[in-house]
N, C-alpha and C positions, 0 to 999 in steps of 0.2 A: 480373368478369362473363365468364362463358362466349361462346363463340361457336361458330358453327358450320364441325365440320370440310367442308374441301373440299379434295379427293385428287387429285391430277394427274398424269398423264403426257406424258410429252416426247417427241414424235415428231420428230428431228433435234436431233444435240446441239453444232451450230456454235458459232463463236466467239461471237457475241451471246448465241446461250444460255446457256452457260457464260460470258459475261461479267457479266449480266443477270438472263435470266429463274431460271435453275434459285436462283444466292442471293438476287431480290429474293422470290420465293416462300418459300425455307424460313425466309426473316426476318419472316415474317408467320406472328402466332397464330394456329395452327388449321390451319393451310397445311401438307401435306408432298407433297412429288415423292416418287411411290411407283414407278415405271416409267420406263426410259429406252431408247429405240429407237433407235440409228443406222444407219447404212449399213452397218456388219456389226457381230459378235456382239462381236469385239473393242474397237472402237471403240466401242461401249454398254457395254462393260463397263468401259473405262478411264475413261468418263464417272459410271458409277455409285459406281465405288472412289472416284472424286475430292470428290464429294460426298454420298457413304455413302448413295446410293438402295438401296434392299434389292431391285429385280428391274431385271430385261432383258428385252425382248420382241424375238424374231427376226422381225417383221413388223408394219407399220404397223398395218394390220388387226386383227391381237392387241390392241393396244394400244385399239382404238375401241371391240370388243368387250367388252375387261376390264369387268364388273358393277361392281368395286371403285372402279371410277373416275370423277369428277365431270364434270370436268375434261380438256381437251387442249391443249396449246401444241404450237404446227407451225413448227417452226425449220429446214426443210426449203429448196433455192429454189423456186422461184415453181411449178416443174413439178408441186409436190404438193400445192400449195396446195388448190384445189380440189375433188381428189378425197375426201383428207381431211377436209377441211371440210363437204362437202357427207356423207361418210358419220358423220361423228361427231356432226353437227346429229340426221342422223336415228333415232341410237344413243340419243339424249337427253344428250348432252354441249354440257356450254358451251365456246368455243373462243375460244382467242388464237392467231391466226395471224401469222406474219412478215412483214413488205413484203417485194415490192411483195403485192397484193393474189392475183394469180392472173397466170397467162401469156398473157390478153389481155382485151379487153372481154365475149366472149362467156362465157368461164368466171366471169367476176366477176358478170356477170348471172346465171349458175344458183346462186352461192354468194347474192346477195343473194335470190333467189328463195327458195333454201334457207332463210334465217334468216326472212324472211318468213314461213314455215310452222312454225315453231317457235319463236315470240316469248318462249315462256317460258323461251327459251336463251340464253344470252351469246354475242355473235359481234363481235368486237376485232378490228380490225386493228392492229399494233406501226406507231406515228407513225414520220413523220418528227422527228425529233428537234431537230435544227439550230437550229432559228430559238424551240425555246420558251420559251428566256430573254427575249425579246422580241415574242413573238406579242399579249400581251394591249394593247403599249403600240403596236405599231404598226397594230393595230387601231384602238386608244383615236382615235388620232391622225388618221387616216385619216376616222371617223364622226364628229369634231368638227369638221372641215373645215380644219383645220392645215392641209393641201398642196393647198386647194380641189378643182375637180372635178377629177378621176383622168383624165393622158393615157396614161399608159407604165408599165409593171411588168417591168422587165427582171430576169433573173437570169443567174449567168456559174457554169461549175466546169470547169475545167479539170483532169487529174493526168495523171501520166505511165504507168497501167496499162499501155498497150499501145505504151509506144514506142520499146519494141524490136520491133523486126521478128521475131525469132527466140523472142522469148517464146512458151512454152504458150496454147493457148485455157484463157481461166477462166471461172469459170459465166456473169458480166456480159457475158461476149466469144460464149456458145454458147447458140442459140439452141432448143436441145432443151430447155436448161435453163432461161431466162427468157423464152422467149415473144415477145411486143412492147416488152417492157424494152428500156431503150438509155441504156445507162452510168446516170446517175442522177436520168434526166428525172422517173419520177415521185416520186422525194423534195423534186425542187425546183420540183414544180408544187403538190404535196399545201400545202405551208404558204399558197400564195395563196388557195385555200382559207379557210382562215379569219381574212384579212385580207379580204375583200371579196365579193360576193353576186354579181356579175357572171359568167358562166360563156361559154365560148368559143362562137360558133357556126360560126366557118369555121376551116381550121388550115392553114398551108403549110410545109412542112419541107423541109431540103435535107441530104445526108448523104454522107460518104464514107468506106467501106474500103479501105483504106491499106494491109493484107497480106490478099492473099488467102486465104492460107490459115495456120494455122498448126498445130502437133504436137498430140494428143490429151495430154495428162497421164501416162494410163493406159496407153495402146495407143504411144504414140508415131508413130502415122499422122496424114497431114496430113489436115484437115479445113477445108471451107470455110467462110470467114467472113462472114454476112448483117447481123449489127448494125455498125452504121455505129460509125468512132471519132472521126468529129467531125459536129456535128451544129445545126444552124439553123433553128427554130422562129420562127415569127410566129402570133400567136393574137389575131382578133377577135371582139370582145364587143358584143352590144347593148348601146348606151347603157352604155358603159365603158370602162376603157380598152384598150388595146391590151398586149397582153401579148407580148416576144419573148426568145428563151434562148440562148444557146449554151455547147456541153458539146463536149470532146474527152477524148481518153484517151491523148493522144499528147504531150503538153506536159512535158517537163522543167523544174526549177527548181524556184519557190515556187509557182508555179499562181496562179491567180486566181479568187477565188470570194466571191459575195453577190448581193446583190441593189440595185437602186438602180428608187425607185417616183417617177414625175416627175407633180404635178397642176401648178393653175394658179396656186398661189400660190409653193406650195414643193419643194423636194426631198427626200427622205428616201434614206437612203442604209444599208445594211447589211454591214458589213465582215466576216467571218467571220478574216480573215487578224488582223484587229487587236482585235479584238472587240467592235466599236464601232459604236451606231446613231448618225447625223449628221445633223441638221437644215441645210438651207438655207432660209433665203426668198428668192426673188426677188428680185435689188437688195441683199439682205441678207449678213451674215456665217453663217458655218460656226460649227454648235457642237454640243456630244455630246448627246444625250437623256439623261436620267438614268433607270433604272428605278427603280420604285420596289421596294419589296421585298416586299411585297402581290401586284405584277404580275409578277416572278419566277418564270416556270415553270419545269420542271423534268423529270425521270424519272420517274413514278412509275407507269410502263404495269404492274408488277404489281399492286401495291394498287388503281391503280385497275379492274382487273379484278379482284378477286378484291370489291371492292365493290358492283361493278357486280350478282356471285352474291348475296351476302349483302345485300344494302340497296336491289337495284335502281335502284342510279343509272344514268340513261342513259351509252350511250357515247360519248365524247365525241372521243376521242382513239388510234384512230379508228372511226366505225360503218361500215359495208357500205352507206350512200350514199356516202359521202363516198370510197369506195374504188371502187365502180365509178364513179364521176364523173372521178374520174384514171385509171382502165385506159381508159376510153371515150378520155379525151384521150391515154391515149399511145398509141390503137391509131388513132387519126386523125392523129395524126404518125407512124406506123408506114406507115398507106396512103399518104401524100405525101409520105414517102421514099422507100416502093417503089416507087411511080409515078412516080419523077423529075423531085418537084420540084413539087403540082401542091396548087390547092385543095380540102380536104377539110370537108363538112360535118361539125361538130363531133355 
C-alpha cells in the first residue's frame, strides 16, 4: 500500500537529532530528510554526509521558505523555538519542535496562538521522555485510588553540570540561550502532566548561583550567570496535591533522581537510578509494580508525528497546551526566584 510522501527539513542538527529524529524519520515509509541547517555551512554539511541528506541551507529561513518541504523539525535550543515555529506554521509547514517549548511563557503563547490559526498543521512538541515506560501505569494507579486521595508529588535530579566552578557557561547555564529554563525543571514537571488533572495555582521557588560568572565557550570572556544551579520549588493545587522539586547542577557522585507521589493510602515511588516503580501501603510492605507490556511506553515522537500528517491523529505527546501549561509553570518559578523567594500566582 502506498502512502503518502512527506519531506522534511532539519533546522538544528544536535545530539538528539542526530541521535533520534533525523534516523527515526528516514526509517519510516515515505519519509525523507531532504534539507539540513546548522549553525554553519560546515556543521550542516557534516550532518548531511553523515546521513546522505542531498542539500544544506545557509539559513533557517531558507529552510521554512523551501516550496519542496512539508515538514520542519527544530532541534535548535529553546532561543529558536518560536521564531521558527511561529514562521513555519505560517509557511504552511507542519512542525516538531525540541523541548523545552520556547524561552518563556509569553513566546509559548504566541507559538500556541500560532497553531491555533493553522489547525490544519501539525505542531509537536519533543516529550519529556523519562518516565514513559511507566506513565500509563502510574496513571492507571493513581485514577483507581491505589494511593487514595493525592497529598505530595515530589520529584528530585540532581548532576554534577556545573560543579566546577571554572567550567564554561553551556546553553542550560546561558540564559540568552534558554530563557526561563532552569537545569531541567520543565522535563520534570511536563510528565505530572499526564499523571493527574490538578494544575498549580500559586508557586514559591528559591534558587542559587553559586559562580557568578563563568567563560563564554567561544569568546572565552566571562559572562554572568542568572539561572540558578540549585533550585526549590513548592507548587499548590486546588483541590490536589501539593507538588515540590528540587534540582541542582552542582552534585558529584551518582546524583539522585525520581519521583516519589504520597496519597492517603499509599506511596508510590519512582527510581530512575534503579529503574524501578515501588508500591507502599500504609502499614503495608514495599513491593515493585509490574508493567505490564500493553502499558509500556516508549520513543516513538517520529512516527508519531509523521502520523499525526498522514492519519490525523491528535497529539498527544506533546501538543502546544500542554507545553504552554509548563513554560507558564516554569516562568512562575522563574518570577519567585528572581523575586527572592516569594509567592507567585500560577
Amino acid at each position: 500500500m502506498s502512502v503518502s510522501p512527506v519531506r522534511i527539513g532539519i533546522i538544528g542538527a544536535g545530539a538528539n537529532t542526530r541521535a533520534k529524529h533525523i534516523p527515526g524519520f528516514q526509517a519510516i515509509d515515505g519519509v525523507s530528510v531532504d534539507v539540513i541547517c546548522n549553525r554553519s555551512a560546515t556543521s550542516s554539511q557534516s550532518a548531511a554526509d553523515e546521513f546522505n541528506v542531498p542539500r544544506i541551507a545557509a539559513a533557517w529561513q531558507d529552510v521554512v521558505a523551501d516550496p519542496a518541504l512539508d515538514a520542519i523539525c527544530i532541534g535548535t535550543w529553546p532561543y529558536l523555538h518560536a521564531p521558527i515555529t511561529i514562521a513555519a506554521l505560517a509557511a504552511g509547514k507542519h512542525v516538531l519542535t525540541e523541548a523545552r517549548m520556547a524561552m518563556n511563557a509569553a513566546e509559548a503563547a504566541e507559538m500556541y496562538k500560532a497553531a491555533q490559526e493553522h489547525p490544519d498543521r501539525v505542531a509537536q512538541i519533543v516529550p519529556s521522555p523519562f518516565t514513559l515506560p511507566w506513565d500509563r501505569t502510574i496513571a492507571r494507579l493513581i485514577a483507581e485510588g491505589t494511593l487514595g486521595d493525592l497529598r505530595e508529588i515530589s520529584f528530585i535530579k540532581t548532576l554534577p553540570a556545573t560543579a566546577h566552578g571554572a567550567a564554561p557557561i553551556n546553553w542550560r547555564s546561558d540564559a540568552a540561550l534558554s530563557g526561563h529554563n532552569t537545569m531541567m525543571l520543565g522535563i520534570y514537571y511536563e510528565p505530572i502532566q499526564r499523571w493527574v488533572t490538578a494544575r498549580p495555582h500559586r508557586i514559591w521557588a528559591h534558587g542559587k548561583v553559586y559562580t557568578a560568572e563563568r567563560p563564554d565557550p567561544v569568546t572565552g570572556q566571562a559572562r554572568p550567570i542568572e539561572i540558578p544551579e540549585s533550585l526549590t520549588v513548592v507548587a499548590e493545587c486546588h483541590d490536589g496535591p501539593v507538588l515540590t522539586g528540587y534540582l541542582n547542577s552542582i552534585e558529584s557522585g551518582r546524583g539522585r533522581d525520581g519521583y516519589v507521589i504520597n496519597g492517603t493510602q499509599a506511596t508510590l515511588a519512582l527510581d530512575f537510578a534503579a529503574g524501578e516503580l515501588r508500591l507502599t501501603p500504609h502499614g503495608g510492605r514495599e513491593s515493585l509494580v509490574e508493567v505490564a507490556a500493553a502499558d509500556r511506553g516508549s520513543w516513538q515522537v517520529e512516527s508519531d508525528f509523521i502520523a499525526s500528517i498522514r492519519d490525523g491523529r491528535p497529539v498527544t505527546h506533546t501538543n502546544f497546551v500542554d507545553g504552554l501549561d509548563y513554560m507558564r509553570f516554569t516562568t512562575a518559578v522563574h518570577t519567585a526566584f528572581t523575586h527572592g523567594g516569594i509567592w507567585v500566582d500560577a
